[in-house]
C-alpha positions as CSV (number, residue, x, y, z in Angstrom):
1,X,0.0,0.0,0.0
2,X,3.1,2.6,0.9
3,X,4.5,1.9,-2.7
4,X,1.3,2.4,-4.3
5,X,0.6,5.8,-2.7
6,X,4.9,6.9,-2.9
7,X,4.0,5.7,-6.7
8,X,0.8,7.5,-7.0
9,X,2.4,10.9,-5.3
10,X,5.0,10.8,-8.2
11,X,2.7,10.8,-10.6
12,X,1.4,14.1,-9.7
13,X,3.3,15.6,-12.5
14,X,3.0,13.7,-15.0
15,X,0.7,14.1,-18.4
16,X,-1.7,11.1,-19.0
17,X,-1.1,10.7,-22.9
18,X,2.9,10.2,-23.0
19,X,3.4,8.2,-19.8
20,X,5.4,5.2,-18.9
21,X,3.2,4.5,-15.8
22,X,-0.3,1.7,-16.5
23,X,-2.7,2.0,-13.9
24,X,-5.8,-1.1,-13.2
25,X,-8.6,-0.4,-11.5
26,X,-8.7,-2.8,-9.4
27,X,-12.6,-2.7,-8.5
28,X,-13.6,-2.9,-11.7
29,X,-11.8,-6.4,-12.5
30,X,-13.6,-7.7,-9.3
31,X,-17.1,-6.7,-10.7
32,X,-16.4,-8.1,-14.1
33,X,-14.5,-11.3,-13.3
34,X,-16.4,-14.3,-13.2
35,X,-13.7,-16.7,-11.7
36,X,-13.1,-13.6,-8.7
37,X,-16.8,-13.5,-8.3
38,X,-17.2,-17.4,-8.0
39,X,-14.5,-17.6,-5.7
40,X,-16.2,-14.6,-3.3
41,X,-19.5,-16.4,-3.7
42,X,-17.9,-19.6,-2.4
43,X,-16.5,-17.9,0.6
44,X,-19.8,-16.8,1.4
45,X,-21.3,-19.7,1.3
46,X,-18.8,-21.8,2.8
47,X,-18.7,-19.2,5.9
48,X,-22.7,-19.3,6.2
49,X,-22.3,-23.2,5.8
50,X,-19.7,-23.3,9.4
51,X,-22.2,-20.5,11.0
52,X,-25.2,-22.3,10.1
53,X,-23.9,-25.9,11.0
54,X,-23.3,-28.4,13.6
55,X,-20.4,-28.6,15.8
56,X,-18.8,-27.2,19.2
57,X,-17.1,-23.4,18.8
58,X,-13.4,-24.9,18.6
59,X,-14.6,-27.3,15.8
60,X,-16.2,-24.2,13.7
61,X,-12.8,-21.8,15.0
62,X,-10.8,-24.8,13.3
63,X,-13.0,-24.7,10.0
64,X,-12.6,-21.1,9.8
65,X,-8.6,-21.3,9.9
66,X,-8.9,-23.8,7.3
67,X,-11.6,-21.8,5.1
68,X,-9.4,-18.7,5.6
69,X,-6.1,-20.5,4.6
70,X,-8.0,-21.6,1.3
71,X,-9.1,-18.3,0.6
72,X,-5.7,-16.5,1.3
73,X,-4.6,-19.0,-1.3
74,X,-7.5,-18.7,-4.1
75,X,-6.3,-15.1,-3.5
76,X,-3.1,-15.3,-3.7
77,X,-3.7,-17.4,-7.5
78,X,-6.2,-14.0,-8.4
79,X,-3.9,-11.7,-8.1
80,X,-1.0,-13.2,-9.5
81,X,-3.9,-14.0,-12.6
82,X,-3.9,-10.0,-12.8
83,X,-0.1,-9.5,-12.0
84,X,0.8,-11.6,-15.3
85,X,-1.4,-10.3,-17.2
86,X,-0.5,-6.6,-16.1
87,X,3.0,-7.7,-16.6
88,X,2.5,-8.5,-20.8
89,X,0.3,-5.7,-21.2
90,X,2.8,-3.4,-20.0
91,X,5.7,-5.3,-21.8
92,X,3.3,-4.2,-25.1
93,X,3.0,-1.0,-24.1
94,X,6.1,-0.1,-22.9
95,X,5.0,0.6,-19.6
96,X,8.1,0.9,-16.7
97,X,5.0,0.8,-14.1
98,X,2.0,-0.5,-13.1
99,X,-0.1,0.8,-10.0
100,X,-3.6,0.4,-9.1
101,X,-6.1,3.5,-10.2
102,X,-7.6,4.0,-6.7
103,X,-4.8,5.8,-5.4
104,X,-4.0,8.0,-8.5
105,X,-5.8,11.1,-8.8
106,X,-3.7,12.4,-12.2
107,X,-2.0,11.1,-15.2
108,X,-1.2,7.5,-16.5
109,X,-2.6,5.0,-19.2
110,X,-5.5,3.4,-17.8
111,X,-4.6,-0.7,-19.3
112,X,-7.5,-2.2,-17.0
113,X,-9.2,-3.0,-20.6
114,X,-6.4,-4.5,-21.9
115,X,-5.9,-6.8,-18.7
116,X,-9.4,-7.8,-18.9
117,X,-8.7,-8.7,-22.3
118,X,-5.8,-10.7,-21.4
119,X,-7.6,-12.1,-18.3
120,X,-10.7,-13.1,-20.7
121,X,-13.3,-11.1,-19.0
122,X,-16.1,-9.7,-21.2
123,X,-16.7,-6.3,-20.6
124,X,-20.1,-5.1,-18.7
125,X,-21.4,-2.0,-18.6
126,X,-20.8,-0.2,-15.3
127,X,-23.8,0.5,-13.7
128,X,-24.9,3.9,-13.3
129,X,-25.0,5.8,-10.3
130,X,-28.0,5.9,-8.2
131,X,-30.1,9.3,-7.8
């Protein structure tokens, strides 16, 4: 988080067409990626499935370590899905960085298209705000 925000302060200056840096928004790859989605929906459901069911506290404290380690690695697989893909996107472009859009207020190539391109995600609409 401290390199993204050191990374996002430097690129206070810069103009967004000529720029080395790539930025991903982050958020929208989790609304629009159906293997992120299915994995968040499993959690979920497995964590309603250890509240809901049978067993003394210790037993449902043990499931949740276990459910937790499984997620941390599901998660761990997700993100290096989007790393590789950032990675040859910015290889393409030329890019000498790559930092996530929600702490960049100026400047950069947005590439999150591109990595949902590379990732295979379809894109969706965004839906629009409410009144």
């Amino acid at each position: 988080m401290i390199l993204a925000a050191v990374a996002a302060a430097a690129l206070a200056g810069c103009s967004g067409q000529n720029t080395s840096i790539g930025l991903i928004d982050v958020q929208r790859l989790a609304a629009n990626w159906p293997q992120y989605q299915t994995v968040q929906n499993q959690l979920l459901s497995d964590e309603r499935g250890i509240e809901g069911g049978r067993g003394s506290q210790a037993q449902k404290a043990q499931q949740v370590q276990q459910l937790q380690a499984k997620y941390s690695r599901l998660s761990q697989q997700l993100v290096q899905q989007i790393r590789d893909a950032a990675s040859k996107v910015a290889q393409q472009k030329n890019l000498k960085l790559v930092v996530t859009k929600e702490f960049v207020t100026y400047g950069g190539t947005d590439i999150t298209p591109d990595v949902e391109k590379s990732l295979g995600i379809t894109e969706t609409a965004s839906p629009s705000p409410s009144p």
